[in-house]
C-alpha positions as protocol buffer text, in pm:
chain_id: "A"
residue {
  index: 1
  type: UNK
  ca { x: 795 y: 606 z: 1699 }
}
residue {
  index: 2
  type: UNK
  ca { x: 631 y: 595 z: 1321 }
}
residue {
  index: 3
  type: UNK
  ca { x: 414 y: 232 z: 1305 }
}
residue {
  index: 4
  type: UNK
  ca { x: 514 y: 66 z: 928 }
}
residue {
  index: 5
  type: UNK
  ca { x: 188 y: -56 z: 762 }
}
residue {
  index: 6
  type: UNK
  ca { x: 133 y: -248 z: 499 }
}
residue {
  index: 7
  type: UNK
  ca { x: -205 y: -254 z: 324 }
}
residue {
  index: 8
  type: UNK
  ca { x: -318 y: -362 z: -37 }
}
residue {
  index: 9
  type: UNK
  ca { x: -587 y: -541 z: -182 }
}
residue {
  index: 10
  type: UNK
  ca { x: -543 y: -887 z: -277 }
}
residue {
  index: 11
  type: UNK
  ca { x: -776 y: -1229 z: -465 }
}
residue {
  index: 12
  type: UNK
  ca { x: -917 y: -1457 z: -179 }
}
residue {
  index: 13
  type: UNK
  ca { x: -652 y: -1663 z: -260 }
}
residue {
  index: 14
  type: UNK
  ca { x: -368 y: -1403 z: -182 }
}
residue {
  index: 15
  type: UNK
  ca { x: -229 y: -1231 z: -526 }
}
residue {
  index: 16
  type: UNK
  ca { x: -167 y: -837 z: -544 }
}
residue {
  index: 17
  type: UNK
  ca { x: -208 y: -940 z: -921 }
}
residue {
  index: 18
  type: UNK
  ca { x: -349 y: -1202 z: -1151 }
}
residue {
  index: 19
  type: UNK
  ca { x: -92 y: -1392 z: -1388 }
}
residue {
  index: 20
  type: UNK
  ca { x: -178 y: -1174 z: -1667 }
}
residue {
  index: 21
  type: UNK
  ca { x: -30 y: -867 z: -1431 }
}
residue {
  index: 22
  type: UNK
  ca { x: -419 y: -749 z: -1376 }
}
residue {
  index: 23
  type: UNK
  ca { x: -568 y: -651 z: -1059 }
}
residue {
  index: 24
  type: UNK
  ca { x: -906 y: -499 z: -1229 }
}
residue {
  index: 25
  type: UNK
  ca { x: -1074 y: -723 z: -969 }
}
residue {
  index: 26
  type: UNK
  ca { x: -1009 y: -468 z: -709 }
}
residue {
  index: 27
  type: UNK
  ca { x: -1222 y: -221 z: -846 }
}
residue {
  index: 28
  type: UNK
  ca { x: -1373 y: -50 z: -539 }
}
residue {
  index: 29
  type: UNK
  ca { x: -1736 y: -28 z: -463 }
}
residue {
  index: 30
  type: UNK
  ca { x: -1802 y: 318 z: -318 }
}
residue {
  index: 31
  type: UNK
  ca { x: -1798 y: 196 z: 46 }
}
residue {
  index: 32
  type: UNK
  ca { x: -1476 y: 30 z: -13 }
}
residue {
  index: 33
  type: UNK
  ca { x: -1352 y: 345 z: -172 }
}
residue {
  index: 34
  type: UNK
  ca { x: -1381 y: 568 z: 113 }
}
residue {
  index: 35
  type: UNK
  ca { x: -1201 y: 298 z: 352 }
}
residue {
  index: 36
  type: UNK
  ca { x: -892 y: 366 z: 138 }
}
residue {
  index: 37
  type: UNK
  ca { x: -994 y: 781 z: 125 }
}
residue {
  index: 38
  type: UNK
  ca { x: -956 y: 706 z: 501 }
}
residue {
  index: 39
  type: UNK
  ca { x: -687 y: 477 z: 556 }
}
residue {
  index: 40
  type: UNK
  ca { x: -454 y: 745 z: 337 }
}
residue {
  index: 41
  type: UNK
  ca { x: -574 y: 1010 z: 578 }
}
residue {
  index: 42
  type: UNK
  ca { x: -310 y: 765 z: 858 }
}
residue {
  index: 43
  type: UNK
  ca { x: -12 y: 822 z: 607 }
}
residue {
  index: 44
  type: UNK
  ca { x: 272 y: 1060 z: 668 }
}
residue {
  index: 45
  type: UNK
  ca { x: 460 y: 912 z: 390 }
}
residue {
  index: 46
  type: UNK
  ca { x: 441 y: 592 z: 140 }
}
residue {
  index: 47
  type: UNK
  ca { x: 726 y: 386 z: 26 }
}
residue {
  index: 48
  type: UNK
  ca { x: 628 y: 247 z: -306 }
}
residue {
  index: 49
  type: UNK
  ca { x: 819 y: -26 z: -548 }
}
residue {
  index: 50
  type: UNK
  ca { x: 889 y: 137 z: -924 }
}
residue {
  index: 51
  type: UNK
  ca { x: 588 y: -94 z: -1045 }
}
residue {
  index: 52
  type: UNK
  ca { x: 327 y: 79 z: -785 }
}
residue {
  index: 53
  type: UNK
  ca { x: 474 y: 410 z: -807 }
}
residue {
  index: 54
  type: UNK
  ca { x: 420 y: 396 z: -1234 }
}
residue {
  index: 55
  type: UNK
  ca { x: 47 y: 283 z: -1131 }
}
residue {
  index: 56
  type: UNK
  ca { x: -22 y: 551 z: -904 }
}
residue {
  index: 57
  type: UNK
  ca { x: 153 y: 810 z: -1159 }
}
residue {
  index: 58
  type: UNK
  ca { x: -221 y: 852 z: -1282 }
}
residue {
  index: 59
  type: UNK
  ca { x: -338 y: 1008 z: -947 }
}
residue {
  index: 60
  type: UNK
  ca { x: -63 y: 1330 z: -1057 }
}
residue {
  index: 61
  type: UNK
  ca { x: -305 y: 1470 z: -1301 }
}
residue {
  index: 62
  type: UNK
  ca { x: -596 y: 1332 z: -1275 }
}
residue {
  index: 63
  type: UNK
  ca { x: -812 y: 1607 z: -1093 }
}
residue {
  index: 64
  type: UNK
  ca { x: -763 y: 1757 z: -1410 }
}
residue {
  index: 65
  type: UNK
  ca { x: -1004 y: 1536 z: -1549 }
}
residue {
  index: 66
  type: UNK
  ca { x: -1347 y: 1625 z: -1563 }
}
residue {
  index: 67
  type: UNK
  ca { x: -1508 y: 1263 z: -1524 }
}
residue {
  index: 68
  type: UNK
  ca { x: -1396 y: 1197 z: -1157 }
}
residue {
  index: 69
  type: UNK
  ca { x: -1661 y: 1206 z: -920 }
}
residue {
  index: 70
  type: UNK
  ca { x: -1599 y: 1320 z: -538 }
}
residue {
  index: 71
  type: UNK
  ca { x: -1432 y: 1071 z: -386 }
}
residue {
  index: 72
  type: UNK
  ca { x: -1185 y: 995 z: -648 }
}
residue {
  index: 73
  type: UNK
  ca { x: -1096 y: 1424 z: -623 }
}
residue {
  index: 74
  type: UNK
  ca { x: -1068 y: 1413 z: -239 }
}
residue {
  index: 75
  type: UNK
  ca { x: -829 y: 1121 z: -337 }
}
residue {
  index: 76
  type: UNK
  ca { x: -600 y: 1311 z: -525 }
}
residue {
  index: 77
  type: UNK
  ca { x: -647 y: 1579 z: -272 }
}
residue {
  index: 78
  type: UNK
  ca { x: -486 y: 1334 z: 1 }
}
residue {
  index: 79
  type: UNK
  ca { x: -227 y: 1149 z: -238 }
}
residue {
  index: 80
  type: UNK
  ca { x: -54 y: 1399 z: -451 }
}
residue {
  index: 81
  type: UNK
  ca { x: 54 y: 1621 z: -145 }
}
residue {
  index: 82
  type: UNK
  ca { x: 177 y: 1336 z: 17 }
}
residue {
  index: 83
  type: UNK
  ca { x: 539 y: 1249 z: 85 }
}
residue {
  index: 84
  type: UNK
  ca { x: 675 y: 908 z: -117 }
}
residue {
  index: 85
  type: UNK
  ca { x: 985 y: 773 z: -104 }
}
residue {
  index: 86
  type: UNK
  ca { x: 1052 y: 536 z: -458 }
}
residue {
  index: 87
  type: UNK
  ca { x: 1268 y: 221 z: -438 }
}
residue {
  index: 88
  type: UNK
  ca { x: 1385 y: 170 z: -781 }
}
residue {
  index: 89
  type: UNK
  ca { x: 1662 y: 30 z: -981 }
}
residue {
  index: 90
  type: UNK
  ca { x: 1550 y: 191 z: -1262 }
}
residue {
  index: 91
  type: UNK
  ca { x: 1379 y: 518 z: -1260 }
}
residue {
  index: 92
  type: UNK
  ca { x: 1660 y: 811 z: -1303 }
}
residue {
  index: 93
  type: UNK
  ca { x: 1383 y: 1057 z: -1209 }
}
residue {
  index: 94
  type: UNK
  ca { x: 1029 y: 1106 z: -995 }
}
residue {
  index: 95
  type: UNK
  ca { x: 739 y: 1333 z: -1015 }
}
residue {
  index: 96
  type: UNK
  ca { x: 525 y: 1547 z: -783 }
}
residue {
  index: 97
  type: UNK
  ca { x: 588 y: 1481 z: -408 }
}
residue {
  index: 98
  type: UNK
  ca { x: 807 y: 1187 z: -467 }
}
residue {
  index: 99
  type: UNK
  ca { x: 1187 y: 1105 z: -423 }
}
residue {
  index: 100
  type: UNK
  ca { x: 1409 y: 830 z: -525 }
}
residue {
  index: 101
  type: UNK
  ca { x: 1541 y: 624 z: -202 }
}
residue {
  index: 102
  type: UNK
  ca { x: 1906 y: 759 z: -120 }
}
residue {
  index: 103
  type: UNK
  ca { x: 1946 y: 397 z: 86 }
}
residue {
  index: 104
  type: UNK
  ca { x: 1828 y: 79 z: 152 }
}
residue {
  index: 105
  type: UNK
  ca { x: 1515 y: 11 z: 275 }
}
residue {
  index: 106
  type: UNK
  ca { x: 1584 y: -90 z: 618 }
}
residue {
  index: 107
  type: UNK
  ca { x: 1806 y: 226 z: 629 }
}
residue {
  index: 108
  type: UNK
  ca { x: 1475 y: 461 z: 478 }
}
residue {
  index: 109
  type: UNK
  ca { x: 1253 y: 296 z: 731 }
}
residue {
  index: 110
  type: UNK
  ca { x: 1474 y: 382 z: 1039 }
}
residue {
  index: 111
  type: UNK
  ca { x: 1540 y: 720 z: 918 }
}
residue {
  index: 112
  type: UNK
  ca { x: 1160 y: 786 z: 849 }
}
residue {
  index: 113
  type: UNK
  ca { x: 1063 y: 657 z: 1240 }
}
residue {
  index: 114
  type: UNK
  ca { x: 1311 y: 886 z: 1372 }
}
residue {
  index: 115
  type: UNK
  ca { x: 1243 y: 1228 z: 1180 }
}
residue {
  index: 116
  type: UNK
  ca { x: 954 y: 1465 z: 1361 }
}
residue {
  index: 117
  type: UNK
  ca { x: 627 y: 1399 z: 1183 }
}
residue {
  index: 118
  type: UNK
  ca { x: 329 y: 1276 z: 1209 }
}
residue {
  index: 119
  type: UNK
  ca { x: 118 y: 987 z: 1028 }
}
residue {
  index: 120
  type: UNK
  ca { x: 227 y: 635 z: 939 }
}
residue {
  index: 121
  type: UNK
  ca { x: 501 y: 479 z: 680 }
}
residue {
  index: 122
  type: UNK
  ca { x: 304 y: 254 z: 422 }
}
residue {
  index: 123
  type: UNK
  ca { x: 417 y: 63 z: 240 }
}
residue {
  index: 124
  type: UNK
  ca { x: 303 y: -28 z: -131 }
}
residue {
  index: 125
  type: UNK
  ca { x: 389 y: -310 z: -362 }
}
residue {
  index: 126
  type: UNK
  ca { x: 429 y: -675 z: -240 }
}
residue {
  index: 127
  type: UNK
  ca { x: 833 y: -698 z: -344 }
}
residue {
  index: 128
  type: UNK
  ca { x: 855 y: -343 z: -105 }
}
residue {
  index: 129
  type: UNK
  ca { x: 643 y: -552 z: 121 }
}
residue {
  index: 130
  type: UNK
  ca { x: 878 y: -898 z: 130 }
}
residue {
  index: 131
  type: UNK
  ca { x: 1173 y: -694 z: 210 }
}
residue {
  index: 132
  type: UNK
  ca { x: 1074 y: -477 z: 495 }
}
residue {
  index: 133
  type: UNK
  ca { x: 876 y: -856 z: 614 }
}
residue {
  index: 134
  type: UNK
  ca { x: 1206 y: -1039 z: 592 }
}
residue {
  index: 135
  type: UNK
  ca { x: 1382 y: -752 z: 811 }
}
residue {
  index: 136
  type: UNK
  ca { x: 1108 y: -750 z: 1044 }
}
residue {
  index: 137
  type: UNK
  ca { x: 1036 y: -402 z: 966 }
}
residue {
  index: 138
  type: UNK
  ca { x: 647 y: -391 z: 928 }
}
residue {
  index: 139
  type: UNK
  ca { x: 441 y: -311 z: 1236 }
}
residue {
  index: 140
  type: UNK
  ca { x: 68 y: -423 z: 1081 }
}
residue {
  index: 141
  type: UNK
  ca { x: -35 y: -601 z: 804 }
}
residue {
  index: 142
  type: UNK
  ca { x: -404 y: -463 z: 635 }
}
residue {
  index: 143
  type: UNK
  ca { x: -539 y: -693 z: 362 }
}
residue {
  index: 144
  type: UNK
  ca { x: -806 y: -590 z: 176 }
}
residue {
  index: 145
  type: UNK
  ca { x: -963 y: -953 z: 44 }
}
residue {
  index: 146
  type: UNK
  ca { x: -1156 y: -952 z: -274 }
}
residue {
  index: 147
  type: UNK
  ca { x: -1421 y: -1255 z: -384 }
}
residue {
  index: 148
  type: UNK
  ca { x: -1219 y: -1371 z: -661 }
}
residue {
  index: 149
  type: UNK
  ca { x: -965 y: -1628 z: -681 }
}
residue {
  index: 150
  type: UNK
  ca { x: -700 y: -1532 z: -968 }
}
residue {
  index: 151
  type: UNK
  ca { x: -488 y: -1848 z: -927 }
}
residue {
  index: 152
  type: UNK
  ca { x: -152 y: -1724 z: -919 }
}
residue {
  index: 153
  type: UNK
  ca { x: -4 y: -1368 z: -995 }
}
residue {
  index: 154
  type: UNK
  ca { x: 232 y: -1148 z: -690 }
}
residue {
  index: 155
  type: UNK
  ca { x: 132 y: -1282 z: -372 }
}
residue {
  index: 156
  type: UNK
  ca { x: 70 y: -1026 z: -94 }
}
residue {
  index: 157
  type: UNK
  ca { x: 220 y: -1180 z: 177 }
}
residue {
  index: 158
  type: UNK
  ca { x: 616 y: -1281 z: 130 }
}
residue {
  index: 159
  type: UNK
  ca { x: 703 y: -1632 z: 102 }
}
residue {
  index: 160
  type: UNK
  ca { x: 1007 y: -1725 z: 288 }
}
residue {
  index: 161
  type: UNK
  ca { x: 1100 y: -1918 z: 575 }
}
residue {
  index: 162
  type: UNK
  ca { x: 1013 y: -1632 z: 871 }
}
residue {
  index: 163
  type: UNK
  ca { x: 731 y: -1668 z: 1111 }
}
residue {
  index: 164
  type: UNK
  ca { x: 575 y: -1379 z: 1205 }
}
residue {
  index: 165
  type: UNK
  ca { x: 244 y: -1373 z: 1544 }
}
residue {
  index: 166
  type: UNK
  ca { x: -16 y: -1196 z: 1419 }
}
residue {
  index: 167
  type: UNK
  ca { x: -288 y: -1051 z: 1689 }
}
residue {
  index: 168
  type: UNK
  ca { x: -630 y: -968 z: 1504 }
}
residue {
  index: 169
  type: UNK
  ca { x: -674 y: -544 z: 1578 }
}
residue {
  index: 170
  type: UNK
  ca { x: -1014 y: -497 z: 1352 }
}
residue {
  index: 171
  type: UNK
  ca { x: -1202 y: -634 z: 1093 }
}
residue {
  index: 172
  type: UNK
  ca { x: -1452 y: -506 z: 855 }
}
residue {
  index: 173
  type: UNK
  ca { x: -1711 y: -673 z: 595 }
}
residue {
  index: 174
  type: UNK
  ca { x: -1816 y: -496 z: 330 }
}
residue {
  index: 175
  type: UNK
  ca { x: -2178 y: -509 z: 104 }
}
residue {
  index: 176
  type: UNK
  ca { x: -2001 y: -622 z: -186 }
}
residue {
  index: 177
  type: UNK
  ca { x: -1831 y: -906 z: 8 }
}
residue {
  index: 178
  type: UNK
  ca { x: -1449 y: -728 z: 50 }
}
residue {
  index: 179
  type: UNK
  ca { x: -1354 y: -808 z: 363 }
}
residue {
  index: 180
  type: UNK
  ca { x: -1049 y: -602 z: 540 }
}
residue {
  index: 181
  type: UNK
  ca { x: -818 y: -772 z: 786 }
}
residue {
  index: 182
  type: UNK
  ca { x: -585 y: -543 z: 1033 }
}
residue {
  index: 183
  type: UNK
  ca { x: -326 y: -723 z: 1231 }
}
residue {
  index: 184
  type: UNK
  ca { x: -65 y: -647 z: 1444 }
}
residue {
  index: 185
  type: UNK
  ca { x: 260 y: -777 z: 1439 }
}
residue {
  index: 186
  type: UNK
  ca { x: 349 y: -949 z: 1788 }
}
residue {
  index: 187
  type: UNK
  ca { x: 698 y: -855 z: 1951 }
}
């Protein structure tokens, strides 16, 4: 069965986002770059929130643009042919390999584990995130900490009342002092 994953980069002190709805603090450094190049290369599909899907919108055209170096085209490469399944409230309509969720998250997730195919289901956004957490749908949780502290903004990990056991699976330190933490849930 399909593993759920949840991975995004997040402030030392544990905000997707600053208050001001920023997260230019996450600018990669080229090492931390090709982690994500091959973290994506794991996906079989990504459910995104409407405020990660309208951020990631860029990655639709830009290999069109001349100023991308390597790694951000053999980013665009792996994203824009790859399935995504948008939760929104809002959106009437979705571009390129995306869909608009037909049910409820739980319901997507449990559909997605059981269909033939390959490659985890991410999930993107920390609201996306809190849901599948409270429904104890997520299998591992992959933060990618950043040296800054914003002071408030969207936390990455849900608050709510729910405990969840955590076993450390990896860890990696980066030169420009990112730090990614991979745990597994514990059943």
């Amino acid at each position: 069965m399909r593993k759920v994953t949840y991975s995004m980069g997040m402030s030392l002190d544990g905000y997707i986002v600053g208050p001001d709805g920023g997260f230019d603090w996450t600018a990669p450094d080229p090492d931390v770059f090709r982690f994500w190049i091959d973290e994506i290369r794991q996906v079989g599909v990504h459910l995104l929130g409407r405020r990660l899907y309208e951020t990631m919108l860029y990655w639709e055209t830009a290999d069109r643009e001349a100023s991308l170096d390597d790694a951000e085209r053999e980013w665009a490469a792996l994203w824009n042919p790859l399935p995504k399944v948008v939760f929104s409230s809002t959106l009437s309509a979705v571009q390129g390999r995306a869909r608009l969720a037909t049910g409820g998250l739980a319901e997507e997730i449990e559909r997605l584990r059981t269909e033939p195919g390959e490659g985890e289901i991410a999930i993107g956004g920390a609201t996306l995130a809190a849901q599948a957490a409270a429904s104890g749908l997520i299998d591992e949780y992959r933060a990618v900490v950043h040296p800054v502290l914003v002071g408030g903004g969207i936390p990455f990990f849900p608050r709510g009342e729910r405990r969840e056991n955590l076993e450390l699976a990896g860890t990696r330190t980066f030169g420009s002092g990112v730090v990614h933490l991979h745990y597994r849930v514990v059943r």
